[in-house]
C-alpha positions in Angstrom: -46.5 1.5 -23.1 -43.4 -0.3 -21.5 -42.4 -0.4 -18.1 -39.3 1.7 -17.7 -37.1 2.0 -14.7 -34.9 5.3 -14.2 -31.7 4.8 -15.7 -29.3 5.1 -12.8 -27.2 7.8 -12.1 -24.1 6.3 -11.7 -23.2 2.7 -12.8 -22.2 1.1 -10.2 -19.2 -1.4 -11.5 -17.8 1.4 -13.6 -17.7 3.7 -10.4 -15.9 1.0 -8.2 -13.8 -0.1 -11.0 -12.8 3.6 -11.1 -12.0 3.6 -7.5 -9.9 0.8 -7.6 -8.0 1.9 -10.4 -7.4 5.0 -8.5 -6.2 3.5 -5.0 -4.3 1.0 -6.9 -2.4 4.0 -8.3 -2.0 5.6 -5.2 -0.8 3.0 -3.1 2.1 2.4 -5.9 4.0 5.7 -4.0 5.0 3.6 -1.3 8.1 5.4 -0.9 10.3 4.8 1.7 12.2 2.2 -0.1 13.4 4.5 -2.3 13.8 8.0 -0.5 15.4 6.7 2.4 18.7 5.8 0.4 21.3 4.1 2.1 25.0 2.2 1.0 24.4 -1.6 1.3 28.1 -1.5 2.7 30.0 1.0 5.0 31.9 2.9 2.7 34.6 3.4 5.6 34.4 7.4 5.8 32.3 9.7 7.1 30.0 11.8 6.9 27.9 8.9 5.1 25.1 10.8 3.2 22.2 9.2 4.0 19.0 9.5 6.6 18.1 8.3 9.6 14.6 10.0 9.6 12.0 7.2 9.7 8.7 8.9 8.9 8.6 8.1 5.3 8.5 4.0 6.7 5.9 4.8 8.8 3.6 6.3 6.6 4.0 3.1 4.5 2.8 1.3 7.3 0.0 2.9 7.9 -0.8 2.7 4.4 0.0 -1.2 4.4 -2.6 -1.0 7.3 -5.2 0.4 5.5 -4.6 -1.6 2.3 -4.6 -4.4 3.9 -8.1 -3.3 6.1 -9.9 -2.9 2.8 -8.6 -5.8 1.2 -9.7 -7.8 4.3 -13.4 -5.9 4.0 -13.6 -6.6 0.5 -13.0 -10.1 1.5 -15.6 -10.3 4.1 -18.2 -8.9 2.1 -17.5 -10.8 -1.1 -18.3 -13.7 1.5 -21.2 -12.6 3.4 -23.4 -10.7 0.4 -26.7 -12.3 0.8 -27.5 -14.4 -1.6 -24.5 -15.6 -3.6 -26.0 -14.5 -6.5 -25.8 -10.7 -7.4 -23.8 -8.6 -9.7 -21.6 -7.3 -7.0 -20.2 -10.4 -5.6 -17.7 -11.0 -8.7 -16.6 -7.6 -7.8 -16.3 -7.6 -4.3 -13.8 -10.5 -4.4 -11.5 -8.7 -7.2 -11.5 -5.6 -5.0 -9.7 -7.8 -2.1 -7.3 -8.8 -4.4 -6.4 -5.3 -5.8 -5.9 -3.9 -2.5 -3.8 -6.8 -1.5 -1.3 -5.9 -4.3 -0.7 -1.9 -2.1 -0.5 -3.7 0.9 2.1 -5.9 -0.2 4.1 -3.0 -2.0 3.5 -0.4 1.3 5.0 -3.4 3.7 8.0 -4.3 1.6 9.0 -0.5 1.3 8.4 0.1 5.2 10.8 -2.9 5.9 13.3 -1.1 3.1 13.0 2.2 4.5 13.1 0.8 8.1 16.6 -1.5 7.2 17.8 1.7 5.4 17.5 4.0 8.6 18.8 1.6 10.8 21.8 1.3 8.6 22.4 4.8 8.4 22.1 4.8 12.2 25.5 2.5 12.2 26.7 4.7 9.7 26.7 7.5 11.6 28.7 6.4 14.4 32.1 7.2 14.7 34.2 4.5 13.0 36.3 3.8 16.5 32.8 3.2 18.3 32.6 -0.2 16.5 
């Protein structure tokens, strides 16, 4: 008879892969680059149509924040597995990179939405007040 161990339940790469295919796709709605919509130049009339809401660039900061939180985990544990030798360090280290790809793309659409806002802020005033 031969020795056999219980197949797992889950496999483990497949399962993480899976999850960082998934955040990956979620992170790529950082928004606020694109819903807070603003003229690059004054068009000289008003009302400008346009927003000065600023809640979509905050919720791409926070999800820069957490991006870049996981990437920095994934970075700290790819380092500190015990060892150096096991299946998951490989793994660990591509993880850091993939969540450092969201965290670049929230930040760059909180700066756009936040540059967009503050536009539409000068936009709004009167053309006199300038």
């Amino acid at each position: 008879m031969r020795d056999q161990q219980p197949k797992p339940i889950c496999d483990g790469h497949a399962a993480i892969a899976r999850l960082a295919a998934y955040l990956a796709c979620v992170a790529l709605a950082g928004c606020s680059y694109f819903v807070q919509t603003t003229p690059m130049h004054d068009p000289g009339t008003r009302p400008v149509a346009c927003s000065t809401d600023d809640t979509a660039p905050r919720v791409d900061v926070v999800g820069a924040i957490a991006f870049g939180a996981l990437s920095g985990l994934a970075f700290v544990a790819y380092e500190t597995t015990p060892g150096g030798e096991t299946d998951h360090v490989p793994i660990l280290g591509v993880l850091g990179v993939v969540f450092l790809i969201p965290t670049v793309i929230y930040a760059v659409s909180a700066h756009g939405g936040f540059a967009n806002a503050s536009r539409c802020e000068e936009y709004q005033r009167p053309l006199t007040a300038r």
